[in-house]
Structure formats: structure tokens, C-alpha cells
C-alpha positions, -999 to 999 in steps of 0.1 A, spaced: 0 0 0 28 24 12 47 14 -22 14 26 -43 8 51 -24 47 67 -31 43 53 -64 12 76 -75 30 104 -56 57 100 -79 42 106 -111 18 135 -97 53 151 -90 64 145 -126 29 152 -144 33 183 -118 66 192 -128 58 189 -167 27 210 -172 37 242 -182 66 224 -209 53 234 -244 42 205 -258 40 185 -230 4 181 -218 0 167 -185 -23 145 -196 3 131 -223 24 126 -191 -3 112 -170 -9 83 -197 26 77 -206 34 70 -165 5 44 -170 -16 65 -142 -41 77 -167 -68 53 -170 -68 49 -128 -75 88 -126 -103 85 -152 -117 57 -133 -112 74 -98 -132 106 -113 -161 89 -121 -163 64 -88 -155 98 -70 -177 89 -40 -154 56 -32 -127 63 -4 -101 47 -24 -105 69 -55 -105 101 -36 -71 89 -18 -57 80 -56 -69 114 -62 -58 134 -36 -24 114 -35 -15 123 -73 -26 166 -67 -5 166 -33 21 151 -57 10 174 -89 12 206 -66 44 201 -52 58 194 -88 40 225 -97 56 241 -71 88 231 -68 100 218 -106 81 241 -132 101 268 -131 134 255 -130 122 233 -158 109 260 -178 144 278 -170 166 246 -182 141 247 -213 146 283 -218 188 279 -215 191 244 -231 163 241 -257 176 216 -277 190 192 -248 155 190 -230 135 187 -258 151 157 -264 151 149 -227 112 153 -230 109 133 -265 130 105 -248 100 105 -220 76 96 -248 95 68 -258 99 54 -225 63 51 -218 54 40 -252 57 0 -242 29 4 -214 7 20 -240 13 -5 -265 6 -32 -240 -26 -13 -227 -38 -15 -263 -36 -51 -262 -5 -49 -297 12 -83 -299 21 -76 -336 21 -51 -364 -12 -48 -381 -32 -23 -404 -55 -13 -373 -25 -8 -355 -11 19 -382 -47 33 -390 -57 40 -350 -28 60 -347 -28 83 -375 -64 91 -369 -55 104 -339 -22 127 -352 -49 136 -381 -73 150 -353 -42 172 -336 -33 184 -371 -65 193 -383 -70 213 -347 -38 230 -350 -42 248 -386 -79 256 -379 -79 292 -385 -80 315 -351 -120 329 -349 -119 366 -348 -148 360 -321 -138 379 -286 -162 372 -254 -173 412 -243 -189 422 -210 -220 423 -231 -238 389 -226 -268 377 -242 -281 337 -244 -266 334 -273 -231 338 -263 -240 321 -228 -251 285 -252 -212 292 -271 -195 299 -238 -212 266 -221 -201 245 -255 -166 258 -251 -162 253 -218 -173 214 -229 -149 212 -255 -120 230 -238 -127 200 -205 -123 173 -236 -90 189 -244 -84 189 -212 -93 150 -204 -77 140 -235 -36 138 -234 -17 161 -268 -44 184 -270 -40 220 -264 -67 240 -243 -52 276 -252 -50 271 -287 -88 252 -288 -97 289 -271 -78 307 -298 -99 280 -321 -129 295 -305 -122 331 -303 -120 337 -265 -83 329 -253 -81 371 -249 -120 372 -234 -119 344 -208 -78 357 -198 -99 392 -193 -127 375 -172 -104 355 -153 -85 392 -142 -117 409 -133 -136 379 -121 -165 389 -145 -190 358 -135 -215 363 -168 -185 346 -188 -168 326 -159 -199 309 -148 -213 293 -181 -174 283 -193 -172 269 -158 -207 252 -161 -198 235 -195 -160 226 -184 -173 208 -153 -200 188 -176 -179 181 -202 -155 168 -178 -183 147 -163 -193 135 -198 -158 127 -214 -142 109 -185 -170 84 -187 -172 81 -220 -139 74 -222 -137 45 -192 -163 30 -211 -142 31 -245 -111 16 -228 -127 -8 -203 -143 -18 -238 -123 -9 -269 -87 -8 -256 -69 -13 -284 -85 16 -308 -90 39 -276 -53 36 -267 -35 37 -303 -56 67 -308 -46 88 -273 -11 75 -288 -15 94 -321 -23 124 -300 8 119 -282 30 113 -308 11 145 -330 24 168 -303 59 152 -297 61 161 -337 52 199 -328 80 204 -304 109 182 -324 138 209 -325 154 198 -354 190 168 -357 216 188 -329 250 202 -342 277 175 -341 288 188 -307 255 183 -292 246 153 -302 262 130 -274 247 152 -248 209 155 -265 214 118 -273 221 109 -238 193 131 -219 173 113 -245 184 79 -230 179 93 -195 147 103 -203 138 71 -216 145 51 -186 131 76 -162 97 71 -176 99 34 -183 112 30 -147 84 52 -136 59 34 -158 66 0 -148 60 5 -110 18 7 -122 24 -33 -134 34 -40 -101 13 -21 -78 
């Protein structure tokens, strides 16, 4: 018990730490430590003791990351670009066996190309959607309380799902600038609905999706992958000079094994 419990600390530290990294969305992070599906599963069966201590065990662990690790992360990042970049791609990889086995792959197939590639398609398509010239005012009538509600669902989708950006879904939406301007003067007309439809969708998506991998693991997973790898694509800085490449190949490698290390503690707790 003491081992899981340190275990699920663990990664709320590291999908913590992560969560401002460009990129790197902490629920890429979450399902790449093999934690994912237990959180979705612990939201919905909320009322059960042993979900809220999962739950409250990985924010303690998320908020000190948060705390503690962000901003020297974003710092290395913002020094070292290329060497943690590949530090964070090496991550991927290191948690890509557990996904694979989650999805049930024993050997290469068409589904198991096809899955995947719908999913980077989706990110893709998301991210050269044009930005809506739509802003959110102070002026609020029902029919911008209905949009604000169906954002709110889809920004707690992007949210739920793991390689999906929320910002750029509210640049999609036209109201990045509006809801950052709500936020600062706490205007509740636009807080309240967004709020209203980010809880629901929340509600909505994390059940559907138990449902899709208690039931369809294999499609459910190799698609969450292609969102993973979609965004690992956006943030590949390039082949390193000649004198870099030792170092960015060895963070890589530490990267890696961190996660897999990490990753393989949820097959034995």
C-alpha cells in the first residue's frame, strides 16, 4: 500500500513538474506514466474512499511538482532548448511499451497503423484551424451564454484527452483574450457558463472514455497515442549540431528510462 501510495505520488510530482513544458500536456504525461486510466476511473467512482485517496495522492504530488519543478524546468528549457527537448521526446518513448501493451498490440497490423494516425490527423487538423476573430465582451446575451457553455465542454475534452492544447482550442474559439480578461476581473457572466460547461464536459468525457477503454482498448489507446505522438512532432527541435549530439542523445536515453522506470511501477502495484 505504502509502495502505491509513493508510487502515485511520484508521477503526480512528474505530471506536476511537466505541465507548463510546451508541448508536454499533463495528460500526455499522466498516460505515458501508466496513471491515466486509474485517474479517469477514480473521477467517475469519486464517492469511493479509495479513488478520492488516488486522487488526492497524485494533486498533493502534482502541486508540489507544480511548485517546486516548473520553473526550473521552464528555465533549463529556456537555457538548453535543444538538450531538453530531447530529454522530454526520450520521455515519450519510455512510456510507449505500457501503451502499447494497454492496447492489447502483440504484432504489427493495419489497425494498428490506422488507429494512430487518426489520432495525429485529429491534432493536425486542430492545430491549422484558422483562429476565430470571435472575442467574449462584458455584453452577454443567451446566445453567447449557449457558445461559452459549448466551449467550456470542449475546452474540458481537451483537457481530459492527453496532446491536445486547451489555449490554442480557445484561440480556435475566439476567447483565449476574453476568458484571460474574465479571469483578471472575475466577471462571473463569462466565468460561470465556461465553468458550467468545463465541469459537464468533464463529467461527460471521462465516462465516456472508461467506457471506450474498459471496452475498446486497443482503438481507444493507439488513438490517445496518435495524440501523443502529433504533439511530440510539434515540439521536435530539429537533428543537434555535431557537438551536441552526445549530450541531447544521452538526456534522450535518460529520459527514456526515467519514464519506463516510472511506468513499470503501475504493473506491479
Amino acid at each position: 500500500m505504502k509502495g502505491s501510495v509513493l508510487s502515485v505520488m511520484l508521477k503526480g510530482l512528474c505530471v506536476g513538474s511537466t505541465m507548463m513544458v510546451p508541448g508536454v500536456s499533463g495528460g500526455s504525461m499522466a498516460m505515458l506514466l501508466g496513471i491515466y486510466d486509474r485517474l479517469i476511473y477514480s473521477v467517475n467512482s469519486i464517492r469511493s474512499v479509495k479513488s478520492l485517496l488516488l486522487l488526492g495522492t497524485f494533486s498533493a504530488g502534482g502541486f508540489i511538482g507544480i511548485l517546486l519543478f516548473s520553473q526550473p524546468l521552464l528555465s533549463l528549457l529556456d537555457r538548453y532548448p535543444m538538450q531538453m527537448l530531447y530529454f522530454f521526446m526520450g520521455a515519450v518513448g519510455g512510456g510507449i511499451p505500457l501503451m502499447l501493451k494497454k492496447a492489447e498490440v502483440r504484432q504489427l497490423s493495419i489497425p494498428v497503423l490506422v488507429w494512430p494516425a487518426l489520432g495525429m490527423l485529429l491534432v493536425w487538423t486542430l492545430s491549422v484551424l484558422p483562429e476565430a476573430p470571435v472575442q467574449t465582451g462584458l455584453s452577454m446575451g443567451v446566445k453567447e451564454t449557449v457558445f461559452l457553455l459549448m466551449t467550456g465542454i470542449a475546452a474540458a475534452v481537451a483537457l481530459i484527452l492527453p496532446g491536445i492544447s486547451v489555449s490554442y482550442l480557445l484561440l480556435v474559439f475566439g476567447v483565449y483574450d476574453g476568458m484571460i480578461l474574465a479571469l483578471h476581473g472575475f466577471h462571473l457572466p463569462v466565468l460561470v457558463p465556461f465553468g458550467a460547461g468545463v465541469l459537464l464536459g468533464i463529467f461527460l468525457s471521462t465516462r465516456t472514455l472508461e467506457h471506450a477503454m474498459k471496452n475498446y482498448p486497443r482503438p481507444t489507446y493507439l488513438i490517445i497515442f496518435g495524440f501523443i505522438l502529433a504533439s511530440l512532432v510539434e515540439i521536435f527541435p530539429g537533428v543537434p549540431e555535431a557537438n551536441q549530439m552526445l549530450l541531447c542523445g544521452t538526456l534522450a536515453g535518460a529520459g527514456f528510462f526515467a519514464v519506463r522506470s516510472l511506468s513499470g511501477l503501475e504493473e506491479t502495484t
